[in-house]
N, C-alpha and C positions, 0 to 999 in steps of 0.2 A: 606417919602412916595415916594413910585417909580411909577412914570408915564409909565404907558401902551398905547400903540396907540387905540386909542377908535376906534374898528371896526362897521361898519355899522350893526345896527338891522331892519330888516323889512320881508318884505313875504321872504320865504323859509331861512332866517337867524335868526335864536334864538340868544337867548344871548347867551353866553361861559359856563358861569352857569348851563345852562338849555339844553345842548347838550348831550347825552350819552358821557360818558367815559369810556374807554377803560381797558377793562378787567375785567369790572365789569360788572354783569349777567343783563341781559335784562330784560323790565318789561312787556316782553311777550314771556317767556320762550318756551310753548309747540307752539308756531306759531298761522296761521289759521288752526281754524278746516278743517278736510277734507270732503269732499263730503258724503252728507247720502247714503249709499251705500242700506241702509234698500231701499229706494225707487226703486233704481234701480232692486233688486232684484226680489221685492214684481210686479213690473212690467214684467219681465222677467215671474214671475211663473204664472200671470195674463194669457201670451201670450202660454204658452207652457201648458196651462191646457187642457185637453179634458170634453169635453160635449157630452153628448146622443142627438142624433137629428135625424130623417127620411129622408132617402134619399132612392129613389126610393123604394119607400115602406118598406125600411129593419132599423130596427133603430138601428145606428153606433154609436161608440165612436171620435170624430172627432176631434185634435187640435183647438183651438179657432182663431190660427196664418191660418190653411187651409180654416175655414168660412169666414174667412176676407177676403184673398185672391179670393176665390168661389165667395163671394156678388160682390167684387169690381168688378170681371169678368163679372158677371149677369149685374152690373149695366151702366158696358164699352159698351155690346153688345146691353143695351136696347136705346143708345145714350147719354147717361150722359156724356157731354164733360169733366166734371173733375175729371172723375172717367178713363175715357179714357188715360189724361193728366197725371196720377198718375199713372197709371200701366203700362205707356210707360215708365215714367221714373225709374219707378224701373226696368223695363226691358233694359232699357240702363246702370245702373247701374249694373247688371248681366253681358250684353252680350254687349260689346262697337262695334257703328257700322262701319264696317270695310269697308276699300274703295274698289272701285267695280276693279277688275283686267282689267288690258289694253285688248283692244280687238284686234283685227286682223283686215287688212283691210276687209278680208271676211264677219267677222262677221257685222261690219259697214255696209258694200251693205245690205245685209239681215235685217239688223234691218232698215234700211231705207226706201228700199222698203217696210217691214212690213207694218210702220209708215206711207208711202201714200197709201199704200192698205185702210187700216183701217180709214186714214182722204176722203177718196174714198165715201167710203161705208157710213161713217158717213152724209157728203156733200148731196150725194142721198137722205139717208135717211130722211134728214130734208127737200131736196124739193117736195119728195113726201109728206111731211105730212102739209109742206104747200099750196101746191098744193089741198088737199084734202079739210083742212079749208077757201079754198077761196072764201071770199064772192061772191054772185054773181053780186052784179055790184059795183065798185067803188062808195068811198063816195066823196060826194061832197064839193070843198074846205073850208073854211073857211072863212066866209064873214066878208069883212073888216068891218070896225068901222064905226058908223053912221055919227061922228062928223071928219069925215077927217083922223084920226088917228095922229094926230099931235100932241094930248097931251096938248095943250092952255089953260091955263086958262083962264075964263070970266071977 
């Protein structure tokens, strides 16, 4: 009897026994299945089907992938932030946003001045409109605390 070195069995080591051997066919020949493509497809034609519906009084044949996009838009404009949040990002996915081209020193003066014309006008306009709202006579401070304000317990 010939002694073989007993190699270690435990996690990710089988026995020798119990290892595939080589050359001999797998006992999972055809693999993993692949992906249900049925699903994808059956989704695709979901999206690209047209519907009859009334728009501006005329009634159209309309992609179901356009009303989607139509409602999201209705729903962006009526403030729905995650309808907003959703159709930016598809729109950055479309159109990546591009960085702003270097300006001129000209154009800098110009926009700067702009910028304090416009924080100018704004300035005013808030003191006129609180100016307008002013009570007529100040209110009177806040009367201290009866017990000293010190906070003591008894």
């Amino acid at each position: 009897m010939s002694e073989e070195p007993r190699r270690k069995v435990g996690y990710k080591r089988p026995p020798v026994e119990h290892q595939f051997k080589k050359g001999e066919p797998s006992a999972n020949p055809k693999g993993r299945p692949r992906k249900d493509k049925a699903f994808q497809q059956r989704l695709v034609d979901q999206v690209n089907r047209k519907v009859t519906m009334t728009l501006d009084g005329k009634r159209r044949r309309v992609a179901v992938e356009d009303l989607y996009l139509r409602q999201l838009c209705n729903k962006a404009l009526g403030g729905n932030v995650q309808a907003i949040k959703e159709l930016n990002k598809l729109r950055l996915q479309i159109t990546p946003l591009k960085p702003e081209p270097e300006m001129s020193a000209e154009e800098m003066r110009v926009r700067k001045e702009s910028a304090e014309k416009l924080s100018a006008l704004l300035v005013e306009s808030l003191e006129r409109k609180a100016a307008e709202n002013k009570p007529e006579r100040p209110r009177p401070p806040p009367k201290p605390p009866e017990d000293g304000g010190e906070g003591e317990g008894k």
